[in-house]
C-alpha positions, 0 to 999 in steps of 0.5 A: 230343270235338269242339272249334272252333279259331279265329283272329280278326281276319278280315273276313268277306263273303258269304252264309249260308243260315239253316236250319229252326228248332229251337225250331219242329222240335221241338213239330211232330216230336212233334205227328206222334203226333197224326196218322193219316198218314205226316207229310212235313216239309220245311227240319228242320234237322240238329242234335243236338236233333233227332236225340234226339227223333226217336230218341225216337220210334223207341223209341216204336215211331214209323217216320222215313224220311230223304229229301234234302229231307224226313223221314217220320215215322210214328206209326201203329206206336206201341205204347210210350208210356215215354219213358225217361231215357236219351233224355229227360235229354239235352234238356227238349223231350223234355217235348213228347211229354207232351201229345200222348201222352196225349190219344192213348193215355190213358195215358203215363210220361214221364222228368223231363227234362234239358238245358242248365244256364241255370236252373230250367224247372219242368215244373209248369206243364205238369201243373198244365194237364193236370191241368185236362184231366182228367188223373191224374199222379204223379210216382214214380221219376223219371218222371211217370206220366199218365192220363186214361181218359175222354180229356182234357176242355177247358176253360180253362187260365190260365198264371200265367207264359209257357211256351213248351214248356207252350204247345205241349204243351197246344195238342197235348192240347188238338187231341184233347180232348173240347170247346173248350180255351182257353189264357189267357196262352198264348206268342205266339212263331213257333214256337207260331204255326206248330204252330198254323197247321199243325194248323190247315190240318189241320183243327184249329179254332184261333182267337186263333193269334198272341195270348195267348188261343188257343181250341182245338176238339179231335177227341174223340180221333180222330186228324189228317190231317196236311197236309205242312209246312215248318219256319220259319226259325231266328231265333236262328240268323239273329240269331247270323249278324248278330251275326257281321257287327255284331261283325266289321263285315262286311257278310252277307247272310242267305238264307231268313229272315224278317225280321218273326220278328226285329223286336227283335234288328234293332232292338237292332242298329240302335240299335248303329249298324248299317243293313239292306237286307230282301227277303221272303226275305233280310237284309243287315246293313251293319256300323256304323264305331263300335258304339254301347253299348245296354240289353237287357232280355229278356222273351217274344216279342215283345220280346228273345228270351234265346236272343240274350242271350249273342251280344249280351254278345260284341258289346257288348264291342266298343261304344264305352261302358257296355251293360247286359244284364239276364236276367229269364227264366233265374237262371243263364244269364250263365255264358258271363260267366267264359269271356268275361272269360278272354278279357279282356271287361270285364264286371260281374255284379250279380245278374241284369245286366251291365254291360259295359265296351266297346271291349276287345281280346279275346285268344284263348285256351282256353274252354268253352261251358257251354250252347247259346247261350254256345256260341255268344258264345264263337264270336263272341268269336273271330271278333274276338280276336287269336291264337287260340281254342279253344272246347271242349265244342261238343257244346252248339253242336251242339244247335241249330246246323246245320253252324255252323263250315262256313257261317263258313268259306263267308264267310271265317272262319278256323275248324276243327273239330277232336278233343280 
């Protein structure tokens, strides 16, 4: 097993390119079931997460040719539609494949997913939604068994809370039902708008992309010609590298980005005393002299993203005061709390908040990431700690982040990728 060894205390400088989005790979990779069409796609980042669902595919019966600078996916051969435990309990977005499985086949068994320990993510929503459409589902044996033998019907769907992922799933049933779907109360965040565009440049009629009603126009189950596509950038990658800078206070310039996906992070940062210089494609953070404390409270896009709740707890241990931190979307998502304090942060759980206590010198040590984004923090945390750390179970790290250690070295971090 893979481990990070870092040693602290050193300014960083210099240019990191941001990679493609996950969170955006990973409802448009199992959109490609949808289309008729070998579908390119350009920027899929190289991370674990992405693997698994393409694999995911594969054992569907689905074809993916790997270019330098795209993949090739092929959804013409599938002939399965199970998507079995085996694959699906390593990552809750193998959920995805739900939506646009049935709407194609009519039919489809699809495993109760697995993935990081933050808390409950309840897949009823999703049900709940298709079973509107028309659909048919038990759960039995630990998967959920799906049919609609008429095809998906549309009409409108109100989700009682915001799911991102049942968003997606539901805007791909949704794209090969029969009549017009609308979504009340859908998510708003970049990478439901870009699977939106793209079926919309498809040739999907989709109104409301960006807002919290979308009306879609499905095909009756014929299927899409999928027009080539690149992904996004990754915004919780990029917000993880100004943390970097903000917490080294290092000036970094961030490559291919967009600034308008990160209007909240940037302002938490600004209010922490840091300025930026922002291109179309670019952002330099320029680090403040004194970081200020700051109240964050997270909620759906577009306000603070929980996916930089934990990069933001280790830079607030370094903020001249009290900042407090409170976690409304995951009940157990502070569990990078008891690593961070193993390095002598001075924070205070009190339910869903933390009150943490800045200005503290961290001391490397042995820590353990417990999910994706605490892997992260941890990694953070080191940069600036004196000796040396060692943060172990990185396999969470590789989930979302594309070669993280190697484009730290490339602006002066002192960080190795080791074996256990």
């Amino acid at each position: 097993m893979d481990y990070l060894k870092i040693k602290g205390t050193k300014a960083l400088g210099g240019t990191i390119d941001i990679s493609g989005a996950k969170n955006a790979s990973l409802p448009l990779i199992a959109m490609t079931i949808l289309a008729k069409n070998k579908v390119n796609i350009s920027n899929l980042p190289h991370v674990v997460d992405i693997k698994t669902l393409l694999k995911l595919l594969a054992n569907l019966g689905a074809h993916c040719t790997f270019l330098d600078d795209k993949t090739i996916v092929d959804t013409s051969s599938i002939t399965n539609t199970k998507a079995t435990y085996d694959i699906v309990k390593t990552m809750r977005a193998s959920i995805l494949v739900l939506g646009p499985i049935l709407a194609r086949f009519g039919h489809c068994e699809v495993s109760l997913p697995g993935g990081c320990a933050i808390g409950q993510r309840p897949i009823d929503l999703h049900l709940k939604a298709l079973e509107q459409m028309g659909a048919r589902i038990e759960i039995r044996a630990g998967y959920i068994e799906a049919t609609a033998p008429n095809g998906l019907q549309g009409g409108e769907i109100i989700f009682d809370k915001i799911t991102v992922t049942g968003t997606a799933n539901v805007v791909m049933a949704a794209a090969l039902a029969h009549g017009e779907t609308t979504i009340i109360n859908a998510a708003r965040e970049p990478e439901v708008v870009q699977l939106c565009e793209v079926l919309q440049n498809s040739g999907i009629e989709i109104e409301g992309i960006g807002t919290a009603v979308l009306k879609i126009q499905g095909t009756a189950g014929e299927l899409i010609d999928i027009k080539d596509f690149s992904i996004i950038p990754d915004r919780i990658e990029a917000g993880t590298y100004l943390c970097a800078g903000a917490i080294t206070k290092s000036t970094l310039t961030l490559t291919n980005v967009e600034a308008k996906h990160l209007g909240a992070v940037l302002a938490k940062l600004e209010e922490m005393g840091n300025s930026f210089t922002i291109t179309d494609t670019t952002i330099t953070i320029h680090p403040a002299k004194i970081i200020k404390p700051v109240r964050i409270v997270t909620q759906e896009y577009p306000a603070f993203p929980t996916d930089m709740q934990a990069q933001f707890m280790a830079l607030a241990t370094q903020a001249d005061g009290v900042s407090i931190i409170e976690e409304k979307l995951f009940e157990n998502r502070f569990m990078h709390v008891s690593e961070l304090q193993r390095m002598g942060a001075d924070i205070t759980l009190n339910g869903h908040t933390a009150t943490v206590n800045g200005v503290t010198q961290l001391s490397g040590t042995d820590v353990m990431a417990t999910d994706l984004r605490a892997s992260s923090a941890l990694v953070l945390a080191g940069l600036i700690a004196e000796g040396e750390t060692n943060v172990h179970r990185i396999y969470h790290l590789d989930r979302g982040y594309d070669a993280l250690e190697k484009k730290l070295q490339e602006v002066g971090a002192d960080i190795q990728r080791l074996k256990e």
